[in-house]
Structure formats: C-alpha cells, structure tokens
N, CA, C and O atoms as a GROMACS GRO file, in nm:
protein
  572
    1UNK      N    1   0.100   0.696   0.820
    1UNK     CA    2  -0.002   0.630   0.741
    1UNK      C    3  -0.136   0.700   0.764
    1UNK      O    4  -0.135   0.771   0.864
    2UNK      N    5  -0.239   0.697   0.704
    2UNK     CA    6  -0.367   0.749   0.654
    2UNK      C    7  -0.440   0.682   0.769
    2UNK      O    8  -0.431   0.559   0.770
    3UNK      N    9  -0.513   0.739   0.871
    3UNK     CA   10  -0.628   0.691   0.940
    3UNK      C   11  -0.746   0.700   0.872
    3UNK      O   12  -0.792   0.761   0.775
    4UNK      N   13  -0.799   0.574   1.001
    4UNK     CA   14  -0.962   0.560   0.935
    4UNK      C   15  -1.035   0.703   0.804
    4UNK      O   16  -1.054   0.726   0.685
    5UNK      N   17  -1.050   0.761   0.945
    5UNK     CA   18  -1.169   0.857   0.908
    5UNK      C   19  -1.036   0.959   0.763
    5UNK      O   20  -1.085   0.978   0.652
    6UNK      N   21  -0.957   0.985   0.778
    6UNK     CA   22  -0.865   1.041   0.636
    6UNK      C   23  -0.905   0.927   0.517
    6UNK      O   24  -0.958   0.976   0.418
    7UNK      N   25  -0.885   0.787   0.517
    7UNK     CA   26  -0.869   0.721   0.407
    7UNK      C   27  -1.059   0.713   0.362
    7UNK      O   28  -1.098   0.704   0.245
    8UNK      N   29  -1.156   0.719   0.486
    8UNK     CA   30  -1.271   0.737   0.419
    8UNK      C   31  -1.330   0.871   0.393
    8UNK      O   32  -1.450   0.868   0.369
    9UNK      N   33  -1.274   0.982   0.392
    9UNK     CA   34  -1.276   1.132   0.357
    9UNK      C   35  -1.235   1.129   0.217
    9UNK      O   36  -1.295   1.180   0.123
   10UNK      N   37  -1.136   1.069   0.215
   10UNK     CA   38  -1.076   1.072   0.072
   10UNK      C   39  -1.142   1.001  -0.025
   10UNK      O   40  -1.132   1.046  -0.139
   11UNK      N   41  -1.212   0.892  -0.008
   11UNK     CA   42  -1.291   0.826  -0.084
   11UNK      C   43  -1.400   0.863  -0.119
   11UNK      O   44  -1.439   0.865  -0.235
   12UNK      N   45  -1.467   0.901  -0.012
   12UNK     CA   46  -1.617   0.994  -0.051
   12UNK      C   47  -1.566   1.129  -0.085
   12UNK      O   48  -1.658   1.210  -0.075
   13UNK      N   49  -1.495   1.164  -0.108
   13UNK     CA   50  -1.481   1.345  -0.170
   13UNK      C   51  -1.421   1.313  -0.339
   13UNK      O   52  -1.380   1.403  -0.412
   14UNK      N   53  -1.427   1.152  -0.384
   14UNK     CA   54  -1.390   1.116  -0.471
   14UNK      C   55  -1.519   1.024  -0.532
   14UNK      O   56  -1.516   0.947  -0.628
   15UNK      N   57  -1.622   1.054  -0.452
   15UNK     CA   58  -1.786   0.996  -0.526
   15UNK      C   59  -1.776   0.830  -0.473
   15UNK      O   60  -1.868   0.755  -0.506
   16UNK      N   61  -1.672   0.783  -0.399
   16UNK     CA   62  -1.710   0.614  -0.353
   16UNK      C   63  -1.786   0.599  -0.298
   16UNK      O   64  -1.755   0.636  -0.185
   17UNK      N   65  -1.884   0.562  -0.301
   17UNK     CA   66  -2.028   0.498  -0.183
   17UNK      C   67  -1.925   0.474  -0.032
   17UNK      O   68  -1.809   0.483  -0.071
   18UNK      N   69  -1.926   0.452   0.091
   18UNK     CA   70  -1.892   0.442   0.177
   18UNK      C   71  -1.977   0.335   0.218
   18UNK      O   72  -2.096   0.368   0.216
   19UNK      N   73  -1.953   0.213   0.258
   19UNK     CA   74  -2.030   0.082   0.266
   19UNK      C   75  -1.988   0.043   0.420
   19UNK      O   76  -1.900   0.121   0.459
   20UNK      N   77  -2.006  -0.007   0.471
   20UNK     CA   78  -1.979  -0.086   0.629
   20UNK      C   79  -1.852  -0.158   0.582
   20UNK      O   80  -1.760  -0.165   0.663
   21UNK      N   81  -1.836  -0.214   0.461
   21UNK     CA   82  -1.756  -0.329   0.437
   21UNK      C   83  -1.635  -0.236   0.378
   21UNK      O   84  -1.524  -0.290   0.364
   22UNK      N   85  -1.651  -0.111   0.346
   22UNK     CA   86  -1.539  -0.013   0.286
   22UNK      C   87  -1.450   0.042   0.447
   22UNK      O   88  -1.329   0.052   0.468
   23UNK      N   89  -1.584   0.071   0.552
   23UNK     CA   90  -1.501   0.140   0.660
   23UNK      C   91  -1.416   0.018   0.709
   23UNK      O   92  -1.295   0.024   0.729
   24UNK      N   93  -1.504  -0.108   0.729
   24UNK     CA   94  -1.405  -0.208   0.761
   24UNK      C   95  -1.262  -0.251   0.733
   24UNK      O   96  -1.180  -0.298   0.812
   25UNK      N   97  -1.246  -0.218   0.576
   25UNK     CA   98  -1.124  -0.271   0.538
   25UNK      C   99  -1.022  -0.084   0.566
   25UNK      O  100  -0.905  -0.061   0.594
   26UNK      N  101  -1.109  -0.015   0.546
   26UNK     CA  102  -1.061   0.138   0.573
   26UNK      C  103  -0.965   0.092   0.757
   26UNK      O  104  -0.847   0.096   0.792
   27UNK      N  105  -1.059   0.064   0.806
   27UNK     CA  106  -1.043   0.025   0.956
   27UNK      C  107  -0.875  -0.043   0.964
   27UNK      O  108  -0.774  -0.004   1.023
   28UNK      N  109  -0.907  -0.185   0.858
   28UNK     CA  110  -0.805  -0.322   0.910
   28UNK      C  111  -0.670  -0.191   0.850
   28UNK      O  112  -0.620  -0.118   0.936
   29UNK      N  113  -0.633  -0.179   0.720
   29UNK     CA  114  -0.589  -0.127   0.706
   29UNK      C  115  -0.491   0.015   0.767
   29UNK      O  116  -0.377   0.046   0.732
   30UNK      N  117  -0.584   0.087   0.872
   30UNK     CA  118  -0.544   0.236   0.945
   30UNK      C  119  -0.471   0.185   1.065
   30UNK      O  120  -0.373   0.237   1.118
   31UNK      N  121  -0.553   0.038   1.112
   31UNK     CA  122  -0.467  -0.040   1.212
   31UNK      C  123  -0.378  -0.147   1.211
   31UNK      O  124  -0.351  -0.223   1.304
   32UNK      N  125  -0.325  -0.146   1.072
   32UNK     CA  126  -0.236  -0.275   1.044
   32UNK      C  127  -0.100  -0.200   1.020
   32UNK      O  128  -0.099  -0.142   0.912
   33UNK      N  129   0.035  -0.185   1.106
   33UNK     CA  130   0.144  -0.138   1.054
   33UNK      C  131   0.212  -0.233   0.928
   33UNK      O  132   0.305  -0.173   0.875
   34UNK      N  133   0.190  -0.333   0.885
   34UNK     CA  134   0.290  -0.349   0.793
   34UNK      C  135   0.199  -0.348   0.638
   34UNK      O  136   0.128  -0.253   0.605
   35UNK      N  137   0.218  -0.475   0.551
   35UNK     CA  138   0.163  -0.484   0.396
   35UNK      C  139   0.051  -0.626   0.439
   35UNK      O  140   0.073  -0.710   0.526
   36UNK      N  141  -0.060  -0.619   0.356
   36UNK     CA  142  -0.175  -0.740   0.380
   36UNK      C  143  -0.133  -0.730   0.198
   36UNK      O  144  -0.106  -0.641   0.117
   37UNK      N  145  -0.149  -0.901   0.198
   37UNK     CA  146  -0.202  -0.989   0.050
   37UNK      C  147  -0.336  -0.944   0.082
   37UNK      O  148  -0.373  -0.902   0.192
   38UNK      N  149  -0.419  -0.957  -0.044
   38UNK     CA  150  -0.545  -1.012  -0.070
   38UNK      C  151  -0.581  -1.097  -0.030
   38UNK      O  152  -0.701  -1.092  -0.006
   39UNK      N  153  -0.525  -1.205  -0.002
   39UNK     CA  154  -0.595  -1.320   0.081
   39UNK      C  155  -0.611  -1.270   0.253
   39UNK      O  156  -0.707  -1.299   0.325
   40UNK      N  157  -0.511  -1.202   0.288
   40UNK     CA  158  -0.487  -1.138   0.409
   40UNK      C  159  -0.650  -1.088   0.453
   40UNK      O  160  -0.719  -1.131   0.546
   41UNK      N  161  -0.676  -1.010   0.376
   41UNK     CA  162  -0.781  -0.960   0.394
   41UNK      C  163  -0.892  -1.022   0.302
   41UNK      O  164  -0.983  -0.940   0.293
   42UNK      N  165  -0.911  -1.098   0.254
   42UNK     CA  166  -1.029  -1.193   0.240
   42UNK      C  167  -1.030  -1.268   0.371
   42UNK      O  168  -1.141  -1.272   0.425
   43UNK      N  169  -0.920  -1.336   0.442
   43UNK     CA  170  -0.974  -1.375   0.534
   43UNK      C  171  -1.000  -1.298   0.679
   43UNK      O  172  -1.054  -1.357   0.773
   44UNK      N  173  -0.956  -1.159   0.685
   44UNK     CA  174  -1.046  -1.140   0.823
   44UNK      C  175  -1.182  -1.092   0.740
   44UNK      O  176  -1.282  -1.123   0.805
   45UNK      N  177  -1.212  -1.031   0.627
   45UNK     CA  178  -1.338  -0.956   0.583
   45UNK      C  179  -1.424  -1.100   0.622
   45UNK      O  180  -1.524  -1.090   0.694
   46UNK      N  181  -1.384  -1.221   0.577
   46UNK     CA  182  -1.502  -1.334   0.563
   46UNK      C  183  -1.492  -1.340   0.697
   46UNK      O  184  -1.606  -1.376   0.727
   47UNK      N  185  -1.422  -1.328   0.816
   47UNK     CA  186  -1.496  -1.378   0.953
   47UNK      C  187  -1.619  -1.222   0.980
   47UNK      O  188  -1.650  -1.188   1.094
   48UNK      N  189  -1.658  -1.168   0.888
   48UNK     CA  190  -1.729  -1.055   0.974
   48UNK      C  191  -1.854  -1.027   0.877
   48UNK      O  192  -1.952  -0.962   0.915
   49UNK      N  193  -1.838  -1.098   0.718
   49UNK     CA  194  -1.920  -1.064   0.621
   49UNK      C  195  -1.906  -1.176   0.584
   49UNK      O  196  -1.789  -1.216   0.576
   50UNK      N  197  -2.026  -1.277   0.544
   50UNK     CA  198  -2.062  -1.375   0.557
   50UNK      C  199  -2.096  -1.461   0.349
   50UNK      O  200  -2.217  -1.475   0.335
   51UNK      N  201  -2.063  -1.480   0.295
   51UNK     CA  202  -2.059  -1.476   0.144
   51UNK      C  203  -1.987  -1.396   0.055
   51UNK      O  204  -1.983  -1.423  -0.065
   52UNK      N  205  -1.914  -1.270   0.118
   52UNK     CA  206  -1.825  -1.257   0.054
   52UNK      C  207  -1.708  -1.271  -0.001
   52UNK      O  208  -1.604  -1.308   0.053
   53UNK      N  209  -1.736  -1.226  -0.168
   53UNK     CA  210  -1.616  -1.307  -0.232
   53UNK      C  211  -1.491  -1.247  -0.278
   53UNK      O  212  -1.454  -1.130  -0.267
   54UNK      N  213  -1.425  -1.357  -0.338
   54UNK     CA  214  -1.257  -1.270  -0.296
   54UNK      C  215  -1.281  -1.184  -0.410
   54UNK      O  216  -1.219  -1.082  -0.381
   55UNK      N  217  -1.331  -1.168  -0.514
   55UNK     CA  218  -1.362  -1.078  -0.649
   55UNK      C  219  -1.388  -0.935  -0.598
   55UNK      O  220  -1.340  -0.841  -0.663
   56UNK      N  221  -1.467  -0.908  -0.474
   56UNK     CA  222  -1.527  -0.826  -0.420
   56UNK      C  223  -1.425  -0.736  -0.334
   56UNK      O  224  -1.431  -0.614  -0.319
   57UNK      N  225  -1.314  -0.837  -0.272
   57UNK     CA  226  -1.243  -0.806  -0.186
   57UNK      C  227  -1.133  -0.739  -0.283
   57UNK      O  228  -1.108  -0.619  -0.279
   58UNK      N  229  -1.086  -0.807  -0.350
   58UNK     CA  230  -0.987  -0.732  -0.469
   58UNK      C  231  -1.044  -0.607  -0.524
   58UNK      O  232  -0.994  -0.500  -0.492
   59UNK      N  233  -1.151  -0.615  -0.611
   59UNK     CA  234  -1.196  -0.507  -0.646
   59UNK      C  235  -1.195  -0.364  -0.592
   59UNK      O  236  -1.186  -0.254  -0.646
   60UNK      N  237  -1.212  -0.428  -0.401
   60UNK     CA  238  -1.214  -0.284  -0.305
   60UNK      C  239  -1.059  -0.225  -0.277
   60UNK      O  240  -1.023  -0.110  -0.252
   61UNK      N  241  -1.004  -0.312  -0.287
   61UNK     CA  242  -0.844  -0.329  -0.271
   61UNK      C  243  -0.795  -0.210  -0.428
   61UNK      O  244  -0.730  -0.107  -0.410
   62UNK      N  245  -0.838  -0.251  -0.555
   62UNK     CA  246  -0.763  -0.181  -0.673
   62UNK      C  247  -0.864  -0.063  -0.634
   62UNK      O  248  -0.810   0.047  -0.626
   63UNK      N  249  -0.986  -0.065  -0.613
   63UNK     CA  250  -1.056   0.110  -0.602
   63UNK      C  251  -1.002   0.171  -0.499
   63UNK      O  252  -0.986   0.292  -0.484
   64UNK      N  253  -0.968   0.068  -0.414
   64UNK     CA  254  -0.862   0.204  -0.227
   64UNK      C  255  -0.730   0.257  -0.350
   64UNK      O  256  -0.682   0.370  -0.342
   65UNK      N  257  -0.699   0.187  -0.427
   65UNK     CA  258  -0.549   0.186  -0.483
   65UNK      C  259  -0.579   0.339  -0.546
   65UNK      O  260  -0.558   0.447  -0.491
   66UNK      N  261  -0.643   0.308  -0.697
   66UNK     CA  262  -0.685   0.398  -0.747
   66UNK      C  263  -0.702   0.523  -0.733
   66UNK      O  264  -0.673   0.610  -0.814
   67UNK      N  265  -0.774   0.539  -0.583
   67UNK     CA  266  -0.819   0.657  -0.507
   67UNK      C  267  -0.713   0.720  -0.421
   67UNK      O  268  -0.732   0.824  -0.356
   68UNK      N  269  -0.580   0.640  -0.424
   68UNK     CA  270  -0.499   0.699  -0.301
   68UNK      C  271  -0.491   0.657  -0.213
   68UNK      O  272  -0.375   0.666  -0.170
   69UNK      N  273  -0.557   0.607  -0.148
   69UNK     CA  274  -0.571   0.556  -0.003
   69UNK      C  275  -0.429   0.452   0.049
   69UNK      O  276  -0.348   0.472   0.140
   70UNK      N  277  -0.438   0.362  -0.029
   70UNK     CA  278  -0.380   0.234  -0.031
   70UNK      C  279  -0.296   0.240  -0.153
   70UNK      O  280  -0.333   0.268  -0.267
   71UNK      N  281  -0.129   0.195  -0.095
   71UNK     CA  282  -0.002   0.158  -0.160
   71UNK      C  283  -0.037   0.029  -0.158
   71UNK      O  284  -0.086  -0.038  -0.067
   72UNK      N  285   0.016  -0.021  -0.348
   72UNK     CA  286   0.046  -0.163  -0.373
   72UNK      C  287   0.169  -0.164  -0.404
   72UNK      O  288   0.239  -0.064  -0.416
   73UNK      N  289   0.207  -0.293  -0.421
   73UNK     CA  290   0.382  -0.332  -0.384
   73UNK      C  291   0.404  -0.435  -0.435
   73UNK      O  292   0.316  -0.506  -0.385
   74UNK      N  293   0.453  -0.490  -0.494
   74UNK     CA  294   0.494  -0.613  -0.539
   74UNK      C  295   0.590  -0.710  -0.510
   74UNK      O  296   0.679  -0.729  -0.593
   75UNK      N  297   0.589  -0.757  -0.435
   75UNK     CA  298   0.686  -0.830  -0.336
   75UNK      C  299   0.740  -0.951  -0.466
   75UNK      O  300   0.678  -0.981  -0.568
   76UNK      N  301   0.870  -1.001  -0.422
   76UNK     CA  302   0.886  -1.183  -0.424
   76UNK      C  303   0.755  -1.281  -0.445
   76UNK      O  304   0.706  -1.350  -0.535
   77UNK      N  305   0.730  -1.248  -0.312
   77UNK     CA  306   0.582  -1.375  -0.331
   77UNK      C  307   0.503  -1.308  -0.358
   77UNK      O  308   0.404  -1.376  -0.330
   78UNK      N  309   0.447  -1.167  -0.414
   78UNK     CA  310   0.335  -1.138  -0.461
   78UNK      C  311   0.280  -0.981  -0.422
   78UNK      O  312   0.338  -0.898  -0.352
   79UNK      N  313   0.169  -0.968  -0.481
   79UNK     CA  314   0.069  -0.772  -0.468
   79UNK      C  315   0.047  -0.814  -0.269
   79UNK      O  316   0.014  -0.916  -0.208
   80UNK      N  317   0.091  -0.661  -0.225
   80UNK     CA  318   0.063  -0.650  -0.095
   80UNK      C  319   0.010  -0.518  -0.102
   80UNK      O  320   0.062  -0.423  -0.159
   81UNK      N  321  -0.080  -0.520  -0.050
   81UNK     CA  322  -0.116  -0.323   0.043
   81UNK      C  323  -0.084  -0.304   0.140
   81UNK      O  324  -0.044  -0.391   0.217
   82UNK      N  325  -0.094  -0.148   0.172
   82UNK     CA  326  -0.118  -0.099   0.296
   82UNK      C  327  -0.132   0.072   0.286
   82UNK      O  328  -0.123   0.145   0.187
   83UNK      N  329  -0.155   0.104   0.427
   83UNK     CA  330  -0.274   0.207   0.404
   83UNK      C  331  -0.135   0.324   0.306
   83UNK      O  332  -0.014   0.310   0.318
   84UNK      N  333  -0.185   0.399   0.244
   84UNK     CA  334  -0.117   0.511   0.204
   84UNK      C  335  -0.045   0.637   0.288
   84UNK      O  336  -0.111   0.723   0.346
   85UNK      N  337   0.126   0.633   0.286
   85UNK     CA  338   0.169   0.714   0.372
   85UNK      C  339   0.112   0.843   0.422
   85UNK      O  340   0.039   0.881   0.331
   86UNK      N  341   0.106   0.933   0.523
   86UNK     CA  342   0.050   1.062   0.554
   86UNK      C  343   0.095   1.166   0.499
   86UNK      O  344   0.043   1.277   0.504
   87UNK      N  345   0.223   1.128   0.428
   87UNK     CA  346   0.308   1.246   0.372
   87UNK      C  347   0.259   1.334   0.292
   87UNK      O  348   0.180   1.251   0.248
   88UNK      N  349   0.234   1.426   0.232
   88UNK     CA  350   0.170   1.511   0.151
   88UNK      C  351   0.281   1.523  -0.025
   88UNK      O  352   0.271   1.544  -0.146
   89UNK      N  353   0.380   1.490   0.086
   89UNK     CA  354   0.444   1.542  -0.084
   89UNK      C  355   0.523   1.401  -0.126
   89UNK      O  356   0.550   1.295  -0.068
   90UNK      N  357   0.550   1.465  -0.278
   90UNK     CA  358   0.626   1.324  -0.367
   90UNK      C  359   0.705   1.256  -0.272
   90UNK      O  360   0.748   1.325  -0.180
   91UNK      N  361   0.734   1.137  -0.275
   91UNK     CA  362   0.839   1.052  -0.206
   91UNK      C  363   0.793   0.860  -0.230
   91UNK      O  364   0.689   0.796  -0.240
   92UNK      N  365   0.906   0.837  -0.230
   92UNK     CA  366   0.957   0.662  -0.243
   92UNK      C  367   1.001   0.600  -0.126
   92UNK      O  368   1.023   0.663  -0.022
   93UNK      N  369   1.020   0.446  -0.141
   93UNK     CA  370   1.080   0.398  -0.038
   93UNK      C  371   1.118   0.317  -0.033
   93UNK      O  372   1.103   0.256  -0.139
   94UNK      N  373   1.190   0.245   0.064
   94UNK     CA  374   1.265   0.154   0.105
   94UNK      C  375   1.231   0.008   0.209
   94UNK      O  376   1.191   0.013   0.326
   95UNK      N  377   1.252  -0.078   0.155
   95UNK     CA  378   1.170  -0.148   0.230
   95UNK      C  379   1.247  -0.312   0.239
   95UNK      O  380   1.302  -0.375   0.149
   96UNK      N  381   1.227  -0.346   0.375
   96UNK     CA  382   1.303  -0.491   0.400
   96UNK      C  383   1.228  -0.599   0.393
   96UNK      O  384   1.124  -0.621   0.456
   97UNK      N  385   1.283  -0.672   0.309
   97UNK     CA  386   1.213  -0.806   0.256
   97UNK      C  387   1.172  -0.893   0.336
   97UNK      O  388   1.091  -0.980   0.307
   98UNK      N  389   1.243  -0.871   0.484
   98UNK     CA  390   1.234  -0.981   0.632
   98UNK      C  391   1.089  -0.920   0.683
   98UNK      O  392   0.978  -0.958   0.647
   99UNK      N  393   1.129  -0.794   0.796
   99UNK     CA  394   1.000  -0.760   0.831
   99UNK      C  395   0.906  -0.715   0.787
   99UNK      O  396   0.796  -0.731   0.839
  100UNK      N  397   0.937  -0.603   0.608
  100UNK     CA  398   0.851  -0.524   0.549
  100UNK      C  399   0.884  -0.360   0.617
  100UNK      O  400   0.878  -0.267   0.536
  101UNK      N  401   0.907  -0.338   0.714
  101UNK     CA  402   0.986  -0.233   0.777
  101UNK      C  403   0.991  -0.158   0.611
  101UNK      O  404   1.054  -0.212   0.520
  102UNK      N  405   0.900  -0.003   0.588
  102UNK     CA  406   0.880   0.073   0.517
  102UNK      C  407   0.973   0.243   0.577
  102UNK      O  408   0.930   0.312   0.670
  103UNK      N  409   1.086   0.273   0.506
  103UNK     CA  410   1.127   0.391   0.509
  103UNK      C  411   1.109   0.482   0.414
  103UNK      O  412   1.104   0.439   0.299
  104UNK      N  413   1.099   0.584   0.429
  104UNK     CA  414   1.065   0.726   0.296
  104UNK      C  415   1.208   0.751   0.231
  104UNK      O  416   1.307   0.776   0.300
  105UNK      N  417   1.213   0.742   0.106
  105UNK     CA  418   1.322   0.818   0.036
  105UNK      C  419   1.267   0.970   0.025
  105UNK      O  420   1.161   0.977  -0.037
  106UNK      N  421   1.307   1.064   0.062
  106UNK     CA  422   1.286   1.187   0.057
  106UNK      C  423   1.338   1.276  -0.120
  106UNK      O  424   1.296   1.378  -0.175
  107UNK      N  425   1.436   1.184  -0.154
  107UNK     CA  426   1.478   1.228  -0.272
  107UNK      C  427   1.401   1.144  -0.422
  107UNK      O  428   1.374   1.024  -0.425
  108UNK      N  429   1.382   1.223  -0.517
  108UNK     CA  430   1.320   1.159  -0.629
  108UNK      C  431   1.390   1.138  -0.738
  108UNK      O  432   1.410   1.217  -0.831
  109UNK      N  433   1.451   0.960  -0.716
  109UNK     CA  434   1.538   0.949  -0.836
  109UNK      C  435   1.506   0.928  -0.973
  109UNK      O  436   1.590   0.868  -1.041
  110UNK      N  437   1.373   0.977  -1.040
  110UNK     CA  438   1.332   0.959  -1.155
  110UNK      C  439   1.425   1.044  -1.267
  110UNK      O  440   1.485   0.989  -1.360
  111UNK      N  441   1.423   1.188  -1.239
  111UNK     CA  442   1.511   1.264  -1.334
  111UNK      C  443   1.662   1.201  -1.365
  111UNK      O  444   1.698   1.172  -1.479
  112UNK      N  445   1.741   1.183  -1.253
  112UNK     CA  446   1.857   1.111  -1.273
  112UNK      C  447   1.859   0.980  -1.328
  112UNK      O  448   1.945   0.960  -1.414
  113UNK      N  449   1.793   0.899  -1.301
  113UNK     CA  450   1.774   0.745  -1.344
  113UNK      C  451   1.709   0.735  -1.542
  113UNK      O  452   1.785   0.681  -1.622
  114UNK      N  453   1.634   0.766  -1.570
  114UNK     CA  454   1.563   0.785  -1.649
  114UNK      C  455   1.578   0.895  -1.801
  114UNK      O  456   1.590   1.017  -1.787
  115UNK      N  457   1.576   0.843  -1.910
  115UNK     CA  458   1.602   0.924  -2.022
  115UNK      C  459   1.474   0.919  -2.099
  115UNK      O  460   1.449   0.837  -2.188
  116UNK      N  461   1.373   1.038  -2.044
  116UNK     CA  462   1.270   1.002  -2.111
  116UNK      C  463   1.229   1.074  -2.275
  116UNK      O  464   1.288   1.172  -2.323
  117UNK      N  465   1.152   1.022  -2.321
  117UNK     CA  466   1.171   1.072  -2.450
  117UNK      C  467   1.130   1.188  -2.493
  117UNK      O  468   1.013   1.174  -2.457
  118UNK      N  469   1.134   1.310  -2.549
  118UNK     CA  470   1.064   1.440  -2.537
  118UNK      C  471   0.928   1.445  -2.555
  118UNK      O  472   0.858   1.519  -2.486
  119UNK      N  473   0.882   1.373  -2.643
  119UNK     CA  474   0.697   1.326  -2.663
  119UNK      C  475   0.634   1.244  -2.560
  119UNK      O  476   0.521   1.198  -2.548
  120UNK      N  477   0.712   1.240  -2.509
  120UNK     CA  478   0.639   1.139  -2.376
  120UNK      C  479   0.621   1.206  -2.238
  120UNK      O  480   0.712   1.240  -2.163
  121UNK      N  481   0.476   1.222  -2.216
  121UNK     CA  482   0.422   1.276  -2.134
  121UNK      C  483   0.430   1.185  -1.952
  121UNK      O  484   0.322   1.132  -1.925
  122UNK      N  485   0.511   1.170  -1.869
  122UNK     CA  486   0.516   1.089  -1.707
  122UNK      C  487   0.358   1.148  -1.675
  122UNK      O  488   0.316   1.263  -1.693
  123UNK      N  489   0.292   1.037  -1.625
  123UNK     CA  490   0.189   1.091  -1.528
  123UNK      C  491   0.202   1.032  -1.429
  123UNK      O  492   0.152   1.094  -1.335
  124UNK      N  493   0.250   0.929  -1.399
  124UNK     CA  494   0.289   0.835  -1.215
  124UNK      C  495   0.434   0.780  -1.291
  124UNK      O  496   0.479   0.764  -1.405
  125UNK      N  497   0.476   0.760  -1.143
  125UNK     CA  498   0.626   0.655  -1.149
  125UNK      C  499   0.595   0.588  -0.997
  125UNK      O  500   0.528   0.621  -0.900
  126UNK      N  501   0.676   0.484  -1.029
  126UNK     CA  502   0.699   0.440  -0.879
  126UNK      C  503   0.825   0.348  -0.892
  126UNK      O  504   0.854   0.251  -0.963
  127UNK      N  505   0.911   0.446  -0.758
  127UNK     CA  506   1.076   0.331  -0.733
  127UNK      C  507   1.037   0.301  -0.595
  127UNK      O  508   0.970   0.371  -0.519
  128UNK      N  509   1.089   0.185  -0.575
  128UNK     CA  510   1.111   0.131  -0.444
  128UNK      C  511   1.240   0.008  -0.452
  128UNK      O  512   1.259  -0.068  -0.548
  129UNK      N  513   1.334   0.015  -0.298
  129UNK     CA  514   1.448  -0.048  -0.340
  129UNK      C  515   1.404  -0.130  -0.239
  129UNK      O  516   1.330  -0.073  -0.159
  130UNK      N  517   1.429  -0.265  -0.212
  130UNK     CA  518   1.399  -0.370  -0.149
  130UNK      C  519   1.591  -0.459  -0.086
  130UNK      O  520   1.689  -0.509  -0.143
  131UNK      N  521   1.554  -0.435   0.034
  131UNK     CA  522   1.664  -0.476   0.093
  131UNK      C  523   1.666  -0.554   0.251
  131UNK      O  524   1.564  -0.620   0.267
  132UNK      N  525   1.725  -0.557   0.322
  132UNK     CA  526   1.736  -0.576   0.453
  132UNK      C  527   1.761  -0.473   0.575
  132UNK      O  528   1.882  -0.450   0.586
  133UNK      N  529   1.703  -0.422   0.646
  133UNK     CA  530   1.684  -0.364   0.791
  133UNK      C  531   1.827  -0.374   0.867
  133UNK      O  532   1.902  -0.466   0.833
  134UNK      N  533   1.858  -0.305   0.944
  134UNK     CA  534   1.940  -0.314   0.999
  134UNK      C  535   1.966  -0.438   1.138
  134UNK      O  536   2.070  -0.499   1.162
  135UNK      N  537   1.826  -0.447   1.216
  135UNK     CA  538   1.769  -0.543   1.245
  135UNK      C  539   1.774  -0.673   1.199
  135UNK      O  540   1.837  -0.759   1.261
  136UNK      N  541   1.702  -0.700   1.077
  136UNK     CA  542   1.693  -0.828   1.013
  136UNK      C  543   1.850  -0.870   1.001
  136UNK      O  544   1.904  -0.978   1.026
  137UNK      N  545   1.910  -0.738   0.952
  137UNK     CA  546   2.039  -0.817   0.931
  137UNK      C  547   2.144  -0.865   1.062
  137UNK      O  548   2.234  -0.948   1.057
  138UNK      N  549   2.104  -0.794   1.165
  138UNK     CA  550   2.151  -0.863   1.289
  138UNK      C  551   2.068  -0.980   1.273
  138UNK      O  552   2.149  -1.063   1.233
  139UNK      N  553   1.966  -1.033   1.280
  139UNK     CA  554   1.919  -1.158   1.305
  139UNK      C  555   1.931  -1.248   1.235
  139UNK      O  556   1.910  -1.363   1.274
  140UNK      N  557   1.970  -1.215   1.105
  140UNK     CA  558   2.056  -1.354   1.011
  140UNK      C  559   2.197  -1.365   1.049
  140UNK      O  560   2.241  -1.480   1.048
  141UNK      N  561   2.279  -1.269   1.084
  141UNK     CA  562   2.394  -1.256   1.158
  141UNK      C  563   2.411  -1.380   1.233
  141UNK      O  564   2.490  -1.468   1.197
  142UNK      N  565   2.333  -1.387   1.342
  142UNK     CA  566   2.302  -1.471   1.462
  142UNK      C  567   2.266  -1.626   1.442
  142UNK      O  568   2.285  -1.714   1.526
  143UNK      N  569   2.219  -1.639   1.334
  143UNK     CA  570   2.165  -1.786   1.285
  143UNK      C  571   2.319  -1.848   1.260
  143UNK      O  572   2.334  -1.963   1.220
   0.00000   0.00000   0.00000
C-alpha cells in the first residue's frame, strides 16, 4: 500500500492543495491495513477537526479516488476505501467478505471475459472477486 509521504507526492504533482486535513486522512489511511466507510473516517477526522462536515469528508475521499491514491470497493453493506496498492503495474483482486483480507490477481481477466465492441474505446475496468479467506473459512468451520 501507498505511504504517507507517496500518497501526498502524488497528489501535489497532480495540482491538489495539500491541507493538514488532506495529510491527515493521507496519514489514517497509510496506517490503516484494511477498507474505511466514509463514516469511518468522518468519525476519527471529527475527533481532530472540529465542524467538519461529512460533504467535505466524501469529497476528499472521491478526489484521493480520482487521483490514485485511494481504492474504492463496493462491498454488501456499502463504498469502502483504502490506501492504493504499491504495485506499479495493472492488477485486480481478491478479497474476503469476513476480514476484508485483500490479495493481487496478477492476471488480467478483461480480454477473456469481455466482448468489446470495435468502436468502443476501454479507458478503466475494474474486477474484483469477493469470497472467503482461508482463515475465515476455518472459523465458520468451528461455529
């Protein structure tokens, strides 16, 4: 995943103002291993910034997106982030619905999966397969 000072390099070499409240969530983010909701992070931003609103907090959330920084995800219960892998090149992933436990697909199943039309120009894709851990699944095992 993208540290601090990488995910705010990348933002300012992309014209973002760099704010106290940008390194902050730059920060929660570089030190959070798994996915934060929006509310996740509305509520530690409000114990440290005092009137801010969740409009503000989202907003910084789709501009980290935008810019790279930060993977969104769409879970069951809802949009999660987290910081953007370190990897340099194309890749997908895999991910368990229990812990969130994020693995890299190294292979890109768009060409195989997909019949796209000859006038139609791809500029992003995104697959991700959502399953259970090897882990998790010992621990439902056990119940």
């Amino acid at each position: 995943m993208l540290k601090t000072e990488q995910m705010l390099q990348e933002m300012s070499s992309q014209g973002l103002r760099i704010t106290e409240q940008r390194r902050t969530l730059a920060r929660l983010f570089a030190e959070t291993e798994g996915y934060l909701t929006p509310k996740d992070v509305y509520d530690y931003m409000g114990q440290q910034y005092s009137g801010l609103s969740f409009d503000t907090v989202y907003r910084n959330l789709r501009v980290m997106h935008e810019l790279g920084v930060l993977e969104q995800v769409i879970f069951e219960d809802g949009m999660k982030f987290r910081a953007h892998c370190s990897a340099s090149h194309h890749h997908h992933h895999v991910i368990c619905l229990q812990c969130e436990k994020t693995y890299p697909i190294h292979y890109c199943p768009m060409p195989a999966l997909t019949d796209v039309p000859e006038r139609f120009q791809v500029v992003k894709h995104k697959f991700e397969v959502f399953g259970y851990c090897e882990t998790c699944q010992y621990k439902e095992e056990q119940v």
